[in-house]
C-alpha positions as CSV (number, residue, x, y, z in Angstrom):
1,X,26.3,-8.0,-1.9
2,X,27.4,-9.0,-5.7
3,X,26.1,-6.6,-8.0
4,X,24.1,-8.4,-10.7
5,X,23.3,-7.1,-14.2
6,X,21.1,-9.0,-16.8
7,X,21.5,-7.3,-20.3
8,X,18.6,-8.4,-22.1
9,X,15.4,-8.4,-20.5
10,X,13.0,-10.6,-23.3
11,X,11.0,-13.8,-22.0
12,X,14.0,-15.8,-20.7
13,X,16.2,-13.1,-19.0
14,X,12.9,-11.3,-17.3
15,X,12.1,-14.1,-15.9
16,X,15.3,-15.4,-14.6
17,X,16.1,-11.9,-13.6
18,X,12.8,-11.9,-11.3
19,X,14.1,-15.2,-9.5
20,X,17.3,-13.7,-8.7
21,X,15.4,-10.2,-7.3
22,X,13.0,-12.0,-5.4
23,X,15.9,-13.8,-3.3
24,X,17.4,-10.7,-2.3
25,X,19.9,-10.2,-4.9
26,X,20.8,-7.2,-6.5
27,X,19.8,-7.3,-9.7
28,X,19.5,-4.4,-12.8
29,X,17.7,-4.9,-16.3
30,X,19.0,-3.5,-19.0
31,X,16.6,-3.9,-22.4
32,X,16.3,-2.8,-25.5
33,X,12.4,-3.1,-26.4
34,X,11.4,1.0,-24.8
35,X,8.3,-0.1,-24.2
36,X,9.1,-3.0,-22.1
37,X,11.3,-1.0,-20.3
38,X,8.2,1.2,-19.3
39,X,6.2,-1.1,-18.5
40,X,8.5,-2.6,-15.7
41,X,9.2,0.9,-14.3
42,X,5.4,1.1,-13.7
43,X,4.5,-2.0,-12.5
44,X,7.3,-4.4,-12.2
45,X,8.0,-7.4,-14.2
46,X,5.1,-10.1,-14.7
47,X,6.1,-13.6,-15.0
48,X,3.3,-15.4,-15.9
49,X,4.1,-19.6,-15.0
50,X,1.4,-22.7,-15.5
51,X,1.2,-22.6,-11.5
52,X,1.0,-19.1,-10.3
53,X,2.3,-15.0,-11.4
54,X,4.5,-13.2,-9.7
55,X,5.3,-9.3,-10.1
56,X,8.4,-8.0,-8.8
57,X,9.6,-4.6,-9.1
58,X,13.2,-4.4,-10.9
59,X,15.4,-1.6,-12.2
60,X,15.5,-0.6,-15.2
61,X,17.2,0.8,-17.8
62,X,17.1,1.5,-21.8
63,X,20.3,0.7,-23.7
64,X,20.9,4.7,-23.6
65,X,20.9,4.6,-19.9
66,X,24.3,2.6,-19.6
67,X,26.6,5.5,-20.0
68,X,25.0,7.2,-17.2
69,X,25.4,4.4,-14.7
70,X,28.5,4.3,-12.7
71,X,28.4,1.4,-10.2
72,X,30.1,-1.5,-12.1
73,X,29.0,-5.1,-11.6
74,X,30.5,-8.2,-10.2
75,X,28.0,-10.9,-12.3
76,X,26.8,-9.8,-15.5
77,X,24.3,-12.1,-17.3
78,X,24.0,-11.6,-21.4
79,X,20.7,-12.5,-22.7
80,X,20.3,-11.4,-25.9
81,X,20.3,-13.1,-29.1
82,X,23.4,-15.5,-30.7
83,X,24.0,-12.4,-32.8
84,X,24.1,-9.5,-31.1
85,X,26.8,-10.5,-28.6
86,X,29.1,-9.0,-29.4
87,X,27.7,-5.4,-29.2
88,X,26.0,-6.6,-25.9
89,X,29.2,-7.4,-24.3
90,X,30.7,-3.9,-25.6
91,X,28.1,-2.3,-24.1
92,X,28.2,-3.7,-20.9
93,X,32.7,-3.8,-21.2
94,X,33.1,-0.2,-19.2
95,X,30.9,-1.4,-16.2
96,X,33.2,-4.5,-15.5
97,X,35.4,-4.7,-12.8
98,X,38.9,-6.7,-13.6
99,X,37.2,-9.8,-12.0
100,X,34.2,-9.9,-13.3
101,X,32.1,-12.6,-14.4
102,X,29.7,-12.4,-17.9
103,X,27.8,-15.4,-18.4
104,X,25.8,-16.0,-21.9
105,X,22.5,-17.4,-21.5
106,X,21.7,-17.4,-25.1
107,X,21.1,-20.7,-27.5
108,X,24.6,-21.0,-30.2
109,X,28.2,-21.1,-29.5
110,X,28.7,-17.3,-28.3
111,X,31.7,-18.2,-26.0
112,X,34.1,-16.9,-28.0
113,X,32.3,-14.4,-29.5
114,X,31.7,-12.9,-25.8
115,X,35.6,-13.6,-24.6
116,X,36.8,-12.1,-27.7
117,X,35.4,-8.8,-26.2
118,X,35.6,-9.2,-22.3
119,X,38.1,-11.3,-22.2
120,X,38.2,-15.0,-21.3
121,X,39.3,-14.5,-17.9
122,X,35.7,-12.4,-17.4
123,X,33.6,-15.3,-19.1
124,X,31.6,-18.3,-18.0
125,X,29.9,-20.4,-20.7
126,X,26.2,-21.5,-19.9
127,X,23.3,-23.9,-21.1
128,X,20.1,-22.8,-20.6
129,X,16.7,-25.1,-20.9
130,X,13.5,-23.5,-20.4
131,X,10.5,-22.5,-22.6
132,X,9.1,-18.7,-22.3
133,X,7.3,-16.3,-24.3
134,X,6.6,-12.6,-24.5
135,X,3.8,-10.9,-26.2
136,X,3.2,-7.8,-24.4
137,X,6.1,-5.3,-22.9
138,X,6.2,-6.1,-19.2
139,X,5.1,-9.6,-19.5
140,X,6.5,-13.0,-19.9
141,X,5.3,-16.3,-20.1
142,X,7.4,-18.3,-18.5
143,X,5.9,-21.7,-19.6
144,X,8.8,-23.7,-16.7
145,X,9.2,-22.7,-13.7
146,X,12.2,-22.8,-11.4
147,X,11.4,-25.9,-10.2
148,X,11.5,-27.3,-14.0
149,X,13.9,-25.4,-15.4
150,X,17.7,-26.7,-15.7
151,X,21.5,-24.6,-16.4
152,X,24.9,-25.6,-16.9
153,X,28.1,-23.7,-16.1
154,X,31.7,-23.7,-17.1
155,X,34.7,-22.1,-17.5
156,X,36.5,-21.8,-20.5
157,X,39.8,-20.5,-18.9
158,X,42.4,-21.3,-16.4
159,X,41.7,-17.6,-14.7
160,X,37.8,-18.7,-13.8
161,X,38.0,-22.0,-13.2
162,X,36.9,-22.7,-9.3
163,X,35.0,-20.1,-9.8
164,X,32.2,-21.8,-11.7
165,X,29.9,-22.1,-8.0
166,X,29.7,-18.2,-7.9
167,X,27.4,-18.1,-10.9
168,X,25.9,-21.8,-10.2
169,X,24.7,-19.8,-6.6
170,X,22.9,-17.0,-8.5
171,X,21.4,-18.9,-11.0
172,X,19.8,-21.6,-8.5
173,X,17.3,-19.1,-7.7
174,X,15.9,-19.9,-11.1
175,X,16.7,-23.7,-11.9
176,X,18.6,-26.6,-10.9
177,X,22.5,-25.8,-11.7
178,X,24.8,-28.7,-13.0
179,X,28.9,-27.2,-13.1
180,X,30.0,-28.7,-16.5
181,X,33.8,-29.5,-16.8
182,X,33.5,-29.2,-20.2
183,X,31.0,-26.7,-20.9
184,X,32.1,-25.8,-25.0
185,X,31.0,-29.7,-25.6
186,X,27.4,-29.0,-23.1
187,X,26.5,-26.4,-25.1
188,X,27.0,-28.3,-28.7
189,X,24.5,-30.9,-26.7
190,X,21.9,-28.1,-26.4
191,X,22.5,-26.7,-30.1
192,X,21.7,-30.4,-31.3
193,X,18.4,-29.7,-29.8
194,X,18.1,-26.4,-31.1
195,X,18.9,-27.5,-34.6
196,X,16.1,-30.1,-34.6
197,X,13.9,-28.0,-33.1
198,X,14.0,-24.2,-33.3
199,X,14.0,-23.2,-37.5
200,X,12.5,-26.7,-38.6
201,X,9.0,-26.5,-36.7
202,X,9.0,-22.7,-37.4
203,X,9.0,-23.3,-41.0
204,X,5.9,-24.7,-40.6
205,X,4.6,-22.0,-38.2
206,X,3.6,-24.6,-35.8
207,X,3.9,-25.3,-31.9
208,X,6.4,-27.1,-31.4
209,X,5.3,-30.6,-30.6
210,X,2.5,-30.4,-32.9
211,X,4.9,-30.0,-35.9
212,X,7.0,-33.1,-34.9
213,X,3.4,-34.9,-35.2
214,X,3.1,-34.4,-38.6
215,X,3.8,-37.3,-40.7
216,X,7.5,-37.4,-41.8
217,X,9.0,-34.0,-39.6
218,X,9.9,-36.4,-36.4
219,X,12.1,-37.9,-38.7
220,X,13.1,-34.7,-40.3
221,X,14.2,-32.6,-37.4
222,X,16.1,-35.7,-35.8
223,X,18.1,-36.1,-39.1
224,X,19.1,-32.4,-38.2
225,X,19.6,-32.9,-34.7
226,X,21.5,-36.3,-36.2
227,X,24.1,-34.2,-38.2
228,X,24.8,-31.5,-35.3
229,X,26.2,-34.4,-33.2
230,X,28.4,-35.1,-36.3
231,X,29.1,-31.2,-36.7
232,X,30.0,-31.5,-32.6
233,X,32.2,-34.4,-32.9
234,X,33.8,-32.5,-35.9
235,X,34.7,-29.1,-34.0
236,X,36.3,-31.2,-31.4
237,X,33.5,-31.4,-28.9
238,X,32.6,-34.5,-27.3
239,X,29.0,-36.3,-26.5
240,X,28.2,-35.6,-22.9
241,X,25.1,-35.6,-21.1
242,X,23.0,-32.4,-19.9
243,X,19.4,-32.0,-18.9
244,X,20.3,-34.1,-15.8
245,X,21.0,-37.1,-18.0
246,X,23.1,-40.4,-17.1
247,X,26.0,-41.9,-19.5
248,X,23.4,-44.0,-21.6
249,X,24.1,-43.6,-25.4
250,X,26.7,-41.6,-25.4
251,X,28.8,-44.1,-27.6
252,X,26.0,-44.2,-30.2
253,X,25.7,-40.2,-31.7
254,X,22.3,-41.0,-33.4
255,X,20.7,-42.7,-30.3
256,X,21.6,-40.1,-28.1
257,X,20.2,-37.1,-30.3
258,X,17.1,-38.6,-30.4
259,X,17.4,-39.5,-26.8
260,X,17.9,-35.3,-26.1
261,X,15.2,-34.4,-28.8
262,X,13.1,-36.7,-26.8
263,X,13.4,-34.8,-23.5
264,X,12.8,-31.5,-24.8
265,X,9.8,-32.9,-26.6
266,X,7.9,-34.4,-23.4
267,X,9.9,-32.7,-20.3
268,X,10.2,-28.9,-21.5
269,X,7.6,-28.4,-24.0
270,X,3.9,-27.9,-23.7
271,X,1.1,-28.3,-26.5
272,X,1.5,-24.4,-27.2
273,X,5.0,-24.1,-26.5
274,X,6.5,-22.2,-29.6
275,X,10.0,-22.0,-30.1
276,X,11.9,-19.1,-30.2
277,X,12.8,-18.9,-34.0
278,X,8.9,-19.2,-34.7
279,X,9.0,-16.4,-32.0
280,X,11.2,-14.2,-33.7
281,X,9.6,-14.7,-37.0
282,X,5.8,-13.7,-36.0
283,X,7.7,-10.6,-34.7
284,X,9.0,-9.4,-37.9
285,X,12.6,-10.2,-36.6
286,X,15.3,-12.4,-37.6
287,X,16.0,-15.5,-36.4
288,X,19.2,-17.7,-35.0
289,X,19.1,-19.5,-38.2
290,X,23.1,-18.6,-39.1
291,X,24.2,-19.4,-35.5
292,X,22.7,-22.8,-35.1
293,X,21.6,-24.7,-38.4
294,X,24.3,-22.8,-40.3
295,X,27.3,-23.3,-37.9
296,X,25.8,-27.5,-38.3
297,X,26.7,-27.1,-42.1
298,X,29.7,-24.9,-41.5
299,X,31.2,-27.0,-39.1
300,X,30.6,-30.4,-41.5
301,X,31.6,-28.8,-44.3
302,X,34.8,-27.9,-42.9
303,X,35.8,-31.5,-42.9
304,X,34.3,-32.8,-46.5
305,X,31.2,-33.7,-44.7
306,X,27.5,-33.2,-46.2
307,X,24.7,-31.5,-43.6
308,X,21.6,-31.7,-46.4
309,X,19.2,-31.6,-43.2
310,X,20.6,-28.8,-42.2
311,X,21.4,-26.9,-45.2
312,X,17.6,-27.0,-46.5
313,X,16.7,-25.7,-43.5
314,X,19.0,-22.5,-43.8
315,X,18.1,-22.4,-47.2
316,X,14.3,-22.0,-46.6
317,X,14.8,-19.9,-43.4
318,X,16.7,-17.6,-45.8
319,X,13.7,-17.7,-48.1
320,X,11.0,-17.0,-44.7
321,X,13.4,-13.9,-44.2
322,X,14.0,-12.6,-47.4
323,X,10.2,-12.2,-47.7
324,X,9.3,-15.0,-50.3
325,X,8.1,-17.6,-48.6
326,X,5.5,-17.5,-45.7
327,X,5.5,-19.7,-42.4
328,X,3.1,-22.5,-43.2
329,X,2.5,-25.7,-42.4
330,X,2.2,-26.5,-46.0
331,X,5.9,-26.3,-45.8
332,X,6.3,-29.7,-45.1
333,X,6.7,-30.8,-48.4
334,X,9.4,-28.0,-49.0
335,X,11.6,-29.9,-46.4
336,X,10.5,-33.2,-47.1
337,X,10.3,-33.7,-51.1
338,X,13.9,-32.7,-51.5
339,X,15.2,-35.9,-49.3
C-alpha cells in the first residue's frame, strides 16, 4: 500500500486527508497549528459537511516530528499556503523516495516553486475547488463535500507524465478528478477566480457572495478576474476549461472569466462561505495577496500592460496588513472611487 503524506493539515487538507483514510489508504498529517495537532491525536479529525460529520482517527505529527520519522512516502500532498512552499517541500525532501510524487493543493502558481526544491520529476501540479473553514483545532468545516468537490492533475515533466492517474486514484476519494494535459494553464484558470474573489470581498470583510451583491463590486472583482485572463494569456498560458466546463467562450477572455466567476459564485459557494484571504485575515495572518493579485500585475506589467484592478487591490491588502486600514465593508468606495 502507497504511503501517503498530507503536509498541512488546515480546513482543506484535513478534510481531504479524512477521505483518503476513510478508504483504506495510508495516510499521515503533518501540521503546524500544536493545538490542532492535539486535538486530532485525541479524538480524530472532525469534518463537519452541510449533510452529515464524520470523525476519523489520523496520525499525526507536529512539524518537529518529521526528523524522527523514517518511513519515506510514495504520494506526498502539500497543503500549505502559496508562500510557504518552499520550506514545506524542504521539509518533507528527506522522506521522498527517488520516485516520488508531491502534489500542491494550494491556490497560486507554486509549480515551480515546489519542483525547484523536489525536483520536477517528483511533482504533479493540481487545481483544487472546494470551500472549508476552520475555527477550532480539530475541526473543519468542510462547506463541499466529495460529492461537490472537483481536482485537476498534471504533469509538468516528461519523467511523470502517465503517471498523472496515480494521484487522480487518491484524490477521487475526495472529488471528482479531471487529468489536465496542460495543467500550468488549469491552474491560471483557477487563479482568475481567486483574483476576483479571494482579497476583493475580504477587503470588505464580507461573505463572499454577499460582497459581490453590493452595488458596483460584481463589476469590480470581474474586472480583476478580467485582467488575470490577460496576465494568463501573457505568461504563455492558454484559456481552457476546468470545473467540469465544455469549450464555450474560450475565444472570448472576458466572457469566459465571468463565465468561471459565475460558477464559483452559485456552484461552490454558500451564503456564509468566506474565502480564505478573509480567513487568513480574521486570524491575524497574512494573506495570498502577493501570489495571486500581485503575480496578475507582475505578469501584465512584464509586457507594458496596466492591471489597475488588480493593483488597487494589492495596494489596499498591503494597507489591511500593515495595520492601517481595517476590513470593512465601507471599503467599497476605497476600491471603487479610484476607477
Amino acid at each position: 500500500m502507497k504511503k501517503i503524506a498530507v503536509v498541512g493539515t488546515g480546513a482543506n487538507g484535513a478534510g481531504i486527508g479524512a477521505d483518503m483514510v476513510r478508504a483504506g489508504l495510508d495516510v499521515t498529517f503533518i501540521e503546524q497549528w500544536p493545538a490542532h495537532v492535539e486535538a486530532i491525536r485525541e479524538r480524530g479529525i472532525e469534518v463537519r459537511m452541510p449533510d452529515r460529520t464524520e470523525v476519523t482517527q489520523v496520525p499525526a505529527h507536529h512539524l518537529s516530528d518529521v526528523a524522527t520519522l523514517r518511513d519515506r512516502f510514495d504520494i506526498v500532498f502539500v497543503g500549505v499556503k502559496a508562500y510557504d512552499t518552499r520550506w514545506a517541500c524542504e521539509l518533507i525532501k528527506p522522506l521522498l523516495k527517488p520516485d516520488s510524487l508531491v502534489v500542491g493543493l494550494q491556490n497560486g502558481m507554486t509549480i515551480d516553486d515546489m519542483a525547484d526544491v523536489v525536483g520536477a520529476d517528483r511533482t504533479i501540479g493540481a487545481v483544487i475547488e472546494l470551500a472549508s473553514n476552520m475555527w477550532e483545532p480539530g475541526i473543519t468545516n468542510r462547506q463541499n463535500p466529495p460529492e461537490e468537490s472537483w481536482f485537476a492533475v498534471g504533469s509538468i515533466s516528461p519523467g511523470t507524465r502517465g503517471r498523472e492517474e496515480e494521484v487522480a486514484e487518491v484524490l477521487r476519494h475526495a472529488g471528482t478528478v479531471e487529468v489536465s494535459d496542460d495543467i500550468r494553464s488549469s491552474k491560471w484558470m483557477k487563479l482568475v477566480v481567486n483574483a476576483a474573489e479571494l482579497v476583493p470581498s475580504a477587503i470588505l470583510g464580507l461573505e463572499l457572495n454577499t460582497a459581490a451583491e453590493v452595488p458596483g463590486m460584481y463589476d469590480f472583482m470581474l474586472n480583476c478576474g478580467k485582467e488575470a485572463v490577460r496576465a494568463a494569456s501573457a505568461s504563455g498560458s492558454r484559456i481552457r476549461p476546468i470545473f467540469g466546463m465544455g469549450d464555450e467562450n474560450v475565444g472570448d477572455p472576458d466572457a469566459f472569466a465571468e463565465h468561471l466567476f459565475e460558477i464559483v459564485l452559485t456552484q461552490y459557494s454558500l451564503p456564509d462561505t468566506k474565502t480564505t484571504s478573509l480567513q487568513d485575515w480574521l486570524k491575524g495572518r497574512r494573506s495570498e495577496v502577493a501570489e495571486i493579485n500581485g503575480l496578475v500585475v507582475t505578469e501584465l506589467e512584464a509586457v507594458g500592460e496596466p492591471a489597475p484592478f488588480n493593483r488597487l487591490v494589492v495596494d489596499l491588502a498591503a494597507r489591511v496588513e500593515a495595520g492601517e486600514l481595517a476590513i470593512d465593508p465601507d471599503n467599497v468606495g476605497l476600491l471603487l472611487a479610484p476607477l
